[in-house]
C-alpha positions in Angstrom: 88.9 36.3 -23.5 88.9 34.8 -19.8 88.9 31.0 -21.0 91.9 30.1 -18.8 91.3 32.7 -15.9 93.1 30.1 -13.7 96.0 29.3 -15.2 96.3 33.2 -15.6 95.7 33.7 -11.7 97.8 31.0 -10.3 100.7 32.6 -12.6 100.1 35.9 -11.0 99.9 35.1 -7.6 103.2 33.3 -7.7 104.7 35.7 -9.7 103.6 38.5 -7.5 104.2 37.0 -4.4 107.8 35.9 -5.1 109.0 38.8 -6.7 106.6 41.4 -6.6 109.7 43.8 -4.6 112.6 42.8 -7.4 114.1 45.3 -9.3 113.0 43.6 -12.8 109.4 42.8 -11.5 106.4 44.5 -13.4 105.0 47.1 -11.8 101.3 47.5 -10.7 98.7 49.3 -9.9 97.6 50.7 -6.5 93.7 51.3 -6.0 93.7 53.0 -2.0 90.0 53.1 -1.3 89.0 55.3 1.7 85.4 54.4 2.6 85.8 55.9 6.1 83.1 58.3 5.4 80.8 55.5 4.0 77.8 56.4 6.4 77.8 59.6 4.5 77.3 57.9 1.1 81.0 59.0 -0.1 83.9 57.1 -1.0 87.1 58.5 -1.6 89.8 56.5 -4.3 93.4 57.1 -5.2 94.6 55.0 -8.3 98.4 54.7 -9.4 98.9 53.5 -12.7 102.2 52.8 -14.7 102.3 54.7 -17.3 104.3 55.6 -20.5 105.3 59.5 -21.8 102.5 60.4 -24.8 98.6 60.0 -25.1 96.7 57.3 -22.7 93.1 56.6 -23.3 91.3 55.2 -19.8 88.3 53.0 -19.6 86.0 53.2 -16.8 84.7 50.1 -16.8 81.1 49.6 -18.6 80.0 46.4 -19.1 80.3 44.2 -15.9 79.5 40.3 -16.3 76.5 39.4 -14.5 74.6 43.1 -14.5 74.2 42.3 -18.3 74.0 45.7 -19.1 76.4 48.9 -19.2 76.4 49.5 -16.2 79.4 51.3 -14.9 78.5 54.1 -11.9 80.4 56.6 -14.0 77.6 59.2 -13.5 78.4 58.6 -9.5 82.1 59.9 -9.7 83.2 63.6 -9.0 86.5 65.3 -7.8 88.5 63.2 -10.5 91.6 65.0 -10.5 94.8 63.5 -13.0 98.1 64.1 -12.2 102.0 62.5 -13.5 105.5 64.0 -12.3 103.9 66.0 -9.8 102.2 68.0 -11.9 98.4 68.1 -12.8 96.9 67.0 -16.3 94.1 67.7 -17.9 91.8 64.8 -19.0 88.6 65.0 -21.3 85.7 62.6 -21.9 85.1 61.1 -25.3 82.0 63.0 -26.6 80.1 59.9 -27.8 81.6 56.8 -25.2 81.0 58.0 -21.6 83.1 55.8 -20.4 86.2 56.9 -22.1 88.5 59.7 -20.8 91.7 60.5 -22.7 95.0 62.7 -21.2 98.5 63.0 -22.4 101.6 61.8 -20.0 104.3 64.4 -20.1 107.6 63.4 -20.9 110.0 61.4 -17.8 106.5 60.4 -16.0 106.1 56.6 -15.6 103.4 56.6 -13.1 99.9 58.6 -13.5 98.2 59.8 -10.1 94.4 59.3 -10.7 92.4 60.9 -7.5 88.1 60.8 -7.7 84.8 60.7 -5.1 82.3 58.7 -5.2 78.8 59.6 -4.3 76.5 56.4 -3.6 73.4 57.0 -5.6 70.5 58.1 -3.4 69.0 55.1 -2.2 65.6 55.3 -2.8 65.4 56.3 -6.4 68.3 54.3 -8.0 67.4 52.2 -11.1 69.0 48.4 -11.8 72.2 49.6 -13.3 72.8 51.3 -9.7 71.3 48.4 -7.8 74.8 46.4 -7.2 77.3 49.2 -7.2 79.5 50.8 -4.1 77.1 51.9 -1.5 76.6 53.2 2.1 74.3 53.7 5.2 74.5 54.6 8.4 75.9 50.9 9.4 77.0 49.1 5.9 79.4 49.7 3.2 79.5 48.1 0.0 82.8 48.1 -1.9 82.7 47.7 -5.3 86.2 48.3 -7.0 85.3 49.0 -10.3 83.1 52.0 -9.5 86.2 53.8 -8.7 88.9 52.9 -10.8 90.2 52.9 -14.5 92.4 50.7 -16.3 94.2 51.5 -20.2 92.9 50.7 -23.6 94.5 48.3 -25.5 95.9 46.6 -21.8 94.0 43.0 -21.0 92.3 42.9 -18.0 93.6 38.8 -16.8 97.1 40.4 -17.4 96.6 44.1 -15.3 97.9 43.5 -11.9 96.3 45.8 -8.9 97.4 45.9 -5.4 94.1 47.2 -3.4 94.1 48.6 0.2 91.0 49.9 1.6 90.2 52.1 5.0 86.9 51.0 7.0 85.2 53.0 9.8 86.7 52.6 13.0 85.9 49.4 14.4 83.8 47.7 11.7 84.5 44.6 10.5 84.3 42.9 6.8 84.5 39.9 4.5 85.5 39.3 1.0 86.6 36.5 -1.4 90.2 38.4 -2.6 93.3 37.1 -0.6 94.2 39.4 2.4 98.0 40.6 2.7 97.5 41.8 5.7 95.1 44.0 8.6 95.9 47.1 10.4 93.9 48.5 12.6 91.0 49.7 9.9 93.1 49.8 7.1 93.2 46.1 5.3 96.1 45.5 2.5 95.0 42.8 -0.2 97.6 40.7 -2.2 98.4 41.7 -5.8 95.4 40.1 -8.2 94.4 40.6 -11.8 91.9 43.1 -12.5 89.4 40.3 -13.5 89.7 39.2 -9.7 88.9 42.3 -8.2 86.1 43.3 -10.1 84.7 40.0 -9.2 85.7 40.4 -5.8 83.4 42.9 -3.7 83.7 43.8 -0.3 81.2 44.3 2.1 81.8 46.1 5.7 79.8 46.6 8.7 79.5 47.8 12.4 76.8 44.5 12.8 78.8 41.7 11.2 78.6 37.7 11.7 80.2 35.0 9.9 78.2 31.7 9.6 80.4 28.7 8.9 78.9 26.2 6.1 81.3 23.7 6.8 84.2 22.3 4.3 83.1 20.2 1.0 84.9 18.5 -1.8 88.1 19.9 0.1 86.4 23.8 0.3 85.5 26.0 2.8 82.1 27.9 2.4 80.2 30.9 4.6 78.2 33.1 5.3 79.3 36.6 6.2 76.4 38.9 7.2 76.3 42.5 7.7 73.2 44.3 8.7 71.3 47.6 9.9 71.0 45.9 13.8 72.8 43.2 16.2 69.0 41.6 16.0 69.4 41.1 12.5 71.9 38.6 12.3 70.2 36.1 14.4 69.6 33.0 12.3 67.2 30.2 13.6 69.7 27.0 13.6 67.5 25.4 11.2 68.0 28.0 8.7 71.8 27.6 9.1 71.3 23.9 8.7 69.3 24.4 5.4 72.3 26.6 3.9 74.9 24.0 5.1 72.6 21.7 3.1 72.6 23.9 -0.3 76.5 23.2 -0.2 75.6 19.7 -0.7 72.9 19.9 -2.7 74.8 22.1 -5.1 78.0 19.7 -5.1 76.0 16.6 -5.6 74.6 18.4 -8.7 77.7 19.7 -10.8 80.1 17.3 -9.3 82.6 20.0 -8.9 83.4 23.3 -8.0 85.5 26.2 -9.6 86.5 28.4 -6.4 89.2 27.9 -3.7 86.4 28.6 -1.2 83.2 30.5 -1.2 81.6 33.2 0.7 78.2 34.0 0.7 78.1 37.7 1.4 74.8 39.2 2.9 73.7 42.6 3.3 70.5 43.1 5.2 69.4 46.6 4.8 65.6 48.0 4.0 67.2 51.4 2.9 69.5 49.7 -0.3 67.9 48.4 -2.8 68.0 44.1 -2.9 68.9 41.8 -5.2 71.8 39.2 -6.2 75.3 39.4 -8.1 77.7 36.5 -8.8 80.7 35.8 -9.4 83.2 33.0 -8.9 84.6 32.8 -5.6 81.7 34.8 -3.6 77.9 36.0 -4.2 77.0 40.0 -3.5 73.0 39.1 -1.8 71.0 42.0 -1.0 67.7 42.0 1.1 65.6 43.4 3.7 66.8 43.4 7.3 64.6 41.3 8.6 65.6 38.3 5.9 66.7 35.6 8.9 64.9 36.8 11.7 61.4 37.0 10.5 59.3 33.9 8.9 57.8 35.3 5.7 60.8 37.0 5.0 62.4 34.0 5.1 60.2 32.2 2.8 60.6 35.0 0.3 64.2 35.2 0.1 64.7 31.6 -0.2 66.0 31.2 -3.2 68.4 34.3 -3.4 71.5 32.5 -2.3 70.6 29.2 -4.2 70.0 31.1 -6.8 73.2 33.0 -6.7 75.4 30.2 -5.8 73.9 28.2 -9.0 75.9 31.0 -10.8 79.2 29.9 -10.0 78.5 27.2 -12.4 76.3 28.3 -14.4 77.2 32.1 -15.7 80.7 32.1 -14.3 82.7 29.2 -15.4 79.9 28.5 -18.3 78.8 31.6 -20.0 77.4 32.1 -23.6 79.9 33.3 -25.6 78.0 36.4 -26.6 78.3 37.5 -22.6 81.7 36.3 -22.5 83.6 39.5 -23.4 87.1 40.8 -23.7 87.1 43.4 -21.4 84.5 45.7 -19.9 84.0 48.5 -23.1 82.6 45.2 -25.3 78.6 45.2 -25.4 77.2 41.7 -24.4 75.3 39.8 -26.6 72.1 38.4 -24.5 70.2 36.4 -26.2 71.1 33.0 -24.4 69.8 34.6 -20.7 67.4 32.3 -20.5 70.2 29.8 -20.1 72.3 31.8 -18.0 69.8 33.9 -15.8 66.4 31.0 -16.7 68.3 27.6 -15.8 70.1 29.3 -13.1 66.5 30.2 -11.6 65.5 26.6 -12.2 68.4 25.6 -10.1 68.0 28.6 -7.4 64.1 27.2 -6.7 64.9 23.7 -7.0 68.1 23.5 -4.8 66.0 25.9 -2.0 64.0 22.5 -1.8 66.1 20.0 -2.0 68.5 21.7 1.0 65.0 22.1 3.2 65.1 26.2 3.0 61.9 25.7 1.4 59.3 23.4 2.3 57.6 21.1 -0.8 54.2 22.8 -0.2 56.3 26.0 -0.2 58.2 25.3 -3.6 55.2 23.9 -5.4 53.7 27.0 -4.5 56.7 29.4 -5.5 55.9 27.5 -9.0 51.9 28.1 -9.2 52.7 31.8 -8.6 55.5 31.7 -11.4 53.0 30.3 -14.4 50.5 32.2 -13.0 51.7 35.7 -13.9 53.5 34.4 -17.1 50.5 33.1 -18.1 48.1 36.4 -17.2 51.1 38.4 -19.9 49.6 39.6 -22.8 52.9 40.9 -23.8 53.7 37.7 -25.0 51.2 37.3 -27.5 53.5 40.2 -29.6 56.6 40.1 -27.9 58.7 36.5 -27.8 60.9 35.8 -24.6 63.9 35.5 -26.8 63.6 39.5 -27.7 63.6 40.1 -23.5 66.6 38.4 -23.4 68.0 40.1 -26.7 67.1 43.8 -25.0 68.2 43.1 -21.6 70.0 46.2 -21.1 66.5 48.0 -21.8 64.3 45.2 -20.0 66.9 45.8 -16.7 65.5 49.4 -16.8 61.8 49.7 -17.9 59.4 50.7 -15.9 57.0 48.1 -14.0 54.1 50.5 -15.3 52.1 48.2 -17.9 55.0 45.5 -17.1 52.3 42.5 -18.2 51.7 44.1 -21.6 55.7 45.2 -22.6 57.2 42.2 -20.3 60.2 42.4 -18.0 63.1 40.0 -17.5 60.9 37.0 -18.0 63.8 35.6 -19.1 64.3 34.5 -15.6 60.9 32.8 -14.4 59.9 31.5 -18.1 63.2 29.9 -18.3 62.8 28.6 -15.2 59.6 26.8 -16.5 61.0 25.5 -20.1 64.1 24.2 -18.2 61.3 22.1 -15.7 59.7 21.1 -19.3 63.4 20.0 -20.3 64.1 18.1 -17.1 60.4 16.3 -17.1 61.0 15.2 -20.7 64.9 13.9 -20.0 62.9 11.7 -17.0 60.1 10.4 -19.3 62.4 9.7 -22.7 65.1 7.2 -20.2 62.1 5.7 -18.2 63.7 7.7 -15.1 67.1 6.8 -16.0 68.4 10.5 -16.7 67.6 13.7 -15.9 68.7 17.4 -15.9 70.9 16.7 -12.9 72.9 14.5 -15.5 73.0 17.2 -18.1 74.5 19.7 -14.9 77.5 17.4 -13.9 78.6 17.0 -17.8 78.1 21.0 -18.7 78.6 22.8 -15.7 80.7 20.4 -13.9 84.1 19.2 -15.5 87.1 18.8 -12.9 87.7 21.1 -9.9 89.3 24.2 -10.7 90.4 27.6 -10.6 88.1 30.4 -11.5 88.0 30.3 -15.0 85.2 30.8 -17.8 84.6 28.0 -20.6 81.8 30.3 -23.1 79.8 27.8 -25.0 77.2 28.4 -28.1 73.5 27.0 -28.8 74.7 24.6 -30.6 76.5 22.9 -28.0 73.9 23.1 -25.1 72.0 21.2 -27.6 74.3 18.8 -28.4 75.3 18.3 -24.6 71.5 18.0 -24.1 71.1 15.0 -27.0 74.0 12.8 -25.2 71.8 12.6 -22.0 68.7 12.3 -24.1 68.7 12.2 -27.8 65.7 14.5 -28.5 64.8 17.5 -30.8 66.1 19.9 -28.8 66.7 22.6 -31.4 63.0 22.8 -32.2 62.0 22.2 -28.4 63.2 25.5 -27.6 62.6 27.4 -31.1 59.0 26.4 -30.1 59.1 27.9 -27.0 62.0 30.9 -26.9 62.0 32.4 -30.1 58.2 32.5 -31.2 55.0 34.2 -29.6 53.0 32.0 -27.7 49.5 32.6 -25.6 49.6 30.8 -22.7 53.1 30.4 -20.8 54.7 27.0 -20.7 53.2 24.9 -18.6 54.3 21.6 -19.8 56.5 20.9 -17.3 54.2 21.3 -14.6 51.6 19.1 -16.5 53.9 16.5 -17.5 55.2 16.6 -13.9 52.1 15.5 -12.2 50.2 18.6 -11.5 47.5 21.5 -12.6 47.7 25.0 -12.1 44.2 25.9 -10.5 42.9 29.1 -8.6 41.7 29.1 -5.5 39.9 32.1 -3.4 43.0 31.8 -0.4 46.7 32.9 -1.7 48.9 30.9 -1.5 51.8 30.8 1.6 54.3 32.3 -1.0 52.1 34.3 -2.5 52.3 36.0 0.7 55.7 36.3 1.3 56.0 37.8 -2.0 53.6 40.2 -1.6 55.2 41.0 2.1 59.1 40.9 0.3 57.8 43.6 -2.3 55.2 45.5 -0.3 52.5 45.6 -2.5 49.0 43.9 -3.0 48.6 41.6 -6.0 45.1 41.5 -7.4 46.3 40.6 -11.0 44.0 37.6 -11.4 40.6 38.9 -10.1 40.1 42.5 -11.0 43.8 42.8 -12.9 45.5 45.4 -10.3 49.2 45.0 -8.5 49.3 48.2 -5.8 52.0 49.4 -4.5 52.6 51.5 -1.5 50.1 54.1 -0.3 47.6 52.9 -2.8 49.9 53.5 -5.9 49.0 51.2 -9.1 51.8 49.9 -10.1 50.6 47.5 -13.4 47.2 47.0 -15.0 46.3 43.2 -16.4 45.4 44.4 -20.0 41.1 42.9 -20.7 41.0 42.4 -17.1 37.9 44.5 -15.4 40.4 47.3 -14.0 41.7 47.9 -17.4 38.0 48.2 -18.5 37.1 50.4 -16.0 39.7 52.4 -17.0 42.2 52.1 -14.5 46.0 52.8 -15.5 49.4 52.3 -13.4 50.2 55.5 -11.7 47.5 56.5 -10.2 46.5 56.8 -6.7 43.5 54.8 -5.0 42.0 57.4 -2.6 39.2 55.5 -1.6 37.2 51.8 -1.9 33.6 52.4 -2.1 33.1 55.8 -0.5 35.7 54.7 2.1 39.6 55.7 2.8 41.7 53.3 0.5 43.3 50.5 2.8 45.2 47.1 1.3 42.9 45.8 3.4 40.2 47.5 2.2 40.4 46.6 -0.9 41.3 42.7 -0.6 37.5 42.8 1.6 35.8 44.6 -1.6 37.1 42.3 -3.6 36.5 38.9 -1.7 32.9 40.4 -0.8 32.0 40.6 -4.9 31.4 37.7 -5.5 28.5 38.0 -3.5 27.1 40.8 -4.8 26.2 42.5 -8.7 27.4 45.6 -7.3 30.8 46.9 -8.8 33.6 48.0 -6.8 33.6 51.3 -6.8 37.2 53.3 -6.4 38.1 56.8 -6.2 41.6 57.3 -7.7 44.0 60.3 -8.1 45.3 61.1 -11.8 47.6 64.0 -11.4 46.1 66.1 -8.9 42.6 65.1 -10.7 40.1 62.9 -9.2 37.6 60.5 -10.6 35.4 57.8 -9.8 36.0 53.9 -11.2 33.6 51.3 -11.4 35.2 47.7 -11.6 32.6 45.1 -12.9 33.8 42.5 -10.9 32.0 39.2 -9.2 34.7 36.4 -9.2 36.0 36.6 -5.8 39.5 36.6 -4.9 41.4 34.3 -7.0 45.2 32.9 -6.4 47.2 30.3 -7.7 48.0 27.0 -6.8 48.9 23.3 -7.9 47.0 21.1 -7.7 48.4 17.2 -8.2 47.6 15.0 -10.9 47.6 11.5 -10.0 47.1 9.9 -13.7 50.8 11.6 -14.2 54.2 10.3 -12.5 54.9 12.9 -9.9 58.2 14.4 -11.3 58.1 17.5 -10.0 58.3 16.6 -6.0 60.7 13.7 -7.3 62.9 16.9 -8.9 62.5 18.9 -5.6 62.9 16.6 -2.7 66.7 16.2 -1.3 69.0 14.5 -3.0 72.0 13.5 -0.7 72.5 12.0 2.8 71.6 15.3 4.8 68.5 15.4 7.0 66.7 18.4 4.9 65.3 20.5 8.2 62.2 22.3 7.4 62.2 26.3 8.2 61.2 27.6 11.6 57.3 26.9 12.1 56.4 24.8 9.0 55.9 20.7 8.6 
């Protein structure tokens, strides 16, 4: 287990660093990544183990904390080439574990040459499990160490020292959180670190790179360091800078502490990889589309994307449940608790994008509305309870969005989100505004400043944490909610924190920027349709008058009564029916076959919002609005 991670690194870093060329000194491993060819999509490693003379059985690591899932590029590796006194070996894969290769050391070897490529998946069709691995484009590389290395059975990753070095193209620049020996020229030497440091240690390169300082807290240092497509890319408006210098203090004044020596924020903005977020520890591996800074909707959209990733340090990193907290990177991972780990950490992720101004409070309330909106237009739930999503997250990572509503997704994240704003709203009424989940945070996920290290806790003690802020019936509160089927999603926490969800014919400002962050048109509460690009269903509300009309993800809408389909197009049909008993008539494409649908539909558009509720205390912009000193600046163009 990694319980005392720190103790463990502060050991080896001495050790190494005093010794690490005596004659009696344990001998490491070398990991020489050349990623000079990176704008090709191919990486190139060289691993030296020390070995001993007779059989070795090599992982390739599988499970990786914070995917959730097994998801090791192994499929992405070729050219692997074994070799020990000079001489090649023959390996062979285990013929049920993928992951596992076995060779046997000949006699007077003590080191084992290990030589493999790596192909970056192609972009465009990659699934989750490829999402956060080593990557390239024509301007980035992504450096993920554990997608091109092995390390022994039986050895324990805290204790296996590596010594990485990695080659860049010629004249890029990069950041990472692992401690730099020393630069030269393109080739950067990193000091000796336990395994468990650098896999939770990515690098990220770039010709287009900028650091953005965050400013020192609690005795830290904190950035950002950006690498993008284009030099236009990295402009941040100054108020945006000043609403991530804010999140450190937002985030400090919540769990009291910190568990890093300092932290960097590292920010890939790319349209070509696929986005998303990755903690760990010391340093967050953000993904999103190039125009993230520059442009305002992005902007709105990707709000919570650091927050939330940053939250993790805390909450997933140095707390984890204990069923995620494994041994080594072979163990499967027990999920059921995600909607503490990934569903209070997206509580935190919205809440914090307030509080340090990234967000504006019409903005956040409106991020919520569109949350309980679409948990509450599932139908999925009604057989399938949020506790199995979290159970079967290495399937939920994967399945398809096609019919998404009726099998769920990860709703592990939002609907946690939404019990945890139930939790927090209940903590404020039972201590007449005493205590609150902030209090629950600095006692959990705080502790005393440290070293990374990973404290894995059970149900029984989040609930027990919970009852010495507020005793309550915890156990049942989330039974209630978690591990039974329920209709409607839970709302409580909006309702008990002073508002209503309602629907109004206008979308909402974030319903925009999501809709403009994933490039497609959602329709799910008037006719029951989300479209994707070029007219593509992607997910069909089941009872709603799509699904009635016969309508099924996959197919392609050619045409909006009589007309070539346009989003456009179809947002007009739609707003114009509720004026009208005519259905909306579409022509869609079912593999290579056409036919004509006729949507019985004359509501209007209809999009979510909150709405307040002035016989309830007002909770929820109480939980949002800033809580320390800082002047919380409000994003480029809103009031």
């Amino acid at each position: 287990m990694y319980q005392r991670l720190h103790t463990v690194l502060f050991i080896a870093y001495v050790f190494c660093a005093s010794v690490c060329h005596a004659a009696d000194a344990p001998r490491t491993a070398n990991l020489e990544i050349d990623a000079s060819e990176a704008t090709r999509q191919l990486f190139h490693s060289h691993l030296t183990l020390p070995v001993q003379p007779g059989p070795l059985t090599l992982y390739f690591p599988k499970w990786l904390p914070g995917t959730h899932t097994p998801s090791g590029a192994v499929n992405s590796i070729v050219n692997l080439k074994l070799s020990a006194g000079g001489k090649a070996i023959a390996w062979r894969r285990d013929d049920v574990e993928m992951f596992t290769f076995r060779t046997e050391i000949p006699a007077g070897a003590d080191a084992l040459d290990v030589r493999l490529d790596f192909i970056s998946p192609v972009i465009e069709n990659t699934g989750f499990t490829d999402r956060f691995t080593t990557a390239g484009t024509a301007n980035i590389a992504l450096v993920n160490w554990e997608s091109m290395l092995f390390y022994p059975k039986g050895a324990k990753p805290e204790e296996l020292i590596y010594t990485a070095h990695v080659h860049l193209p010629q004249g890029w620049e990069f950041a990472t959180a692992l401690p730099i020996e020393k630069k030269s020229g393109d080739t950067i030497d990193f000091k000796p670190a336990p395994l468990v440091t650098l896999v939770d240690s990515p690098l990220i390169a770039g010709k287009y790179f900028h650091k953005f300082d965050l400013g020192r807290s609690q005795g830290v240092s904190h950035e950002i360091d950006a690498v993008a497509e284009s030099a236009e890319a990295l402009e941040m408006p100054p108020e945006t800078l000043t609403g991530y210098k804010s999140l450190i203090l937002e985030a400090h004044a919540l769990f009291g502490s910190h568990h890093y020596r300092d932290y960097h924020f590292l920010l890939t903005l790319s349209d070509p990889l696929k986005t998303g977020g990755w903690e760990h520890h010391e340093c967050s591996d953000n993904r999103a589309a190039e125009q993230m800074l520059t442009d305002e909707t992005d902007r709105a959209g990707w709000a919570s994307l650091l927050p939330h990733e940053y939250t993790h340090s805390w909450n997933g990193k140095y707390r984890r449940p204990a069923g995620l907290a494994t041994p080594d990177y072979q163990e499967p991972m027990r999920g059921e608790l995600l909607w503490v780990y990934e569903g209070m950490t997206q509580y935190w992720g919205n809440v914090l994008a307030a509080r340090s101004g990234l967000l504006t409070l019409d903005q956040s309330r409106a991020q919520w509305a569109s949350m309980a909106a679409h948990l509450d237009n599932t139908p999925g739930r009604r057989w399938r309870p949020l506790e199995d999503t979290a159970v079967a997250a290495q399937l939920t990572y994967e399945s398809s969005h096609e019919w998404e509503s009726t099998r769920r997704g990860t709703d592990f994240y939002n609907e946690g989100a939404l019990i945890w704003l139930d939790a927090d709203t209940i903590i404020r009424h039972q201590t007449n505004d005493q205590k609150s989940l902030d209090d629950f945070c600095k006692i959990f996920f705080g502790g005393g400043s440290s070293l990374p290290e990973v404290k894995p806790y059970t149900f029984d003690e989040l609930c027990s944490t919970l009852n010495s802020v507020c005793p309550y019936d915890w156990k049942q509160f989330f039974h209630d909610r978690i591990y039974t089927t329920t209709v409607h999603a839970p709302l409580a926490g909006i309702q008990n924190g002073g508002w209503k969800l309602i629907y109004k014919s206008e979308p909402n400002e974030m319903q925009k920027a999501s809709e403009s962050k994933g490039k497609y048109v959602d329709l799910m509460f008037s006719i029951g349709l989300d479209i994707g690009e070029e007219g593509r269903i992607g997910d069909v509300l089941a009872g709603s008058p799509a699904d009635k009309a016969g309508l099924a993800p996959g197919l392609k809408i050619l045409a909006v009564n009589t007309r070539k389909y346009s989003d456009d197009l179809l947002r007009d049909a739609v707003k114009r029916s509720a004026n009208t008993q005519r259905p909306i008539e579409l022509i869609a494409e079912n593999q290579q076959f056409m036919k004509v649908y006729q949507i019985d539909y004359h509501g209007g558009h209809r999009y979510p919002h909150l709405e307040r509720d002035s016989s309830k205390p007002d909770y929820l912009s109480e939980i949002l609005k800033p809580h320390t000193q800082h002047a919380a600046t409000q994003p480029a163009g809103k009031s």
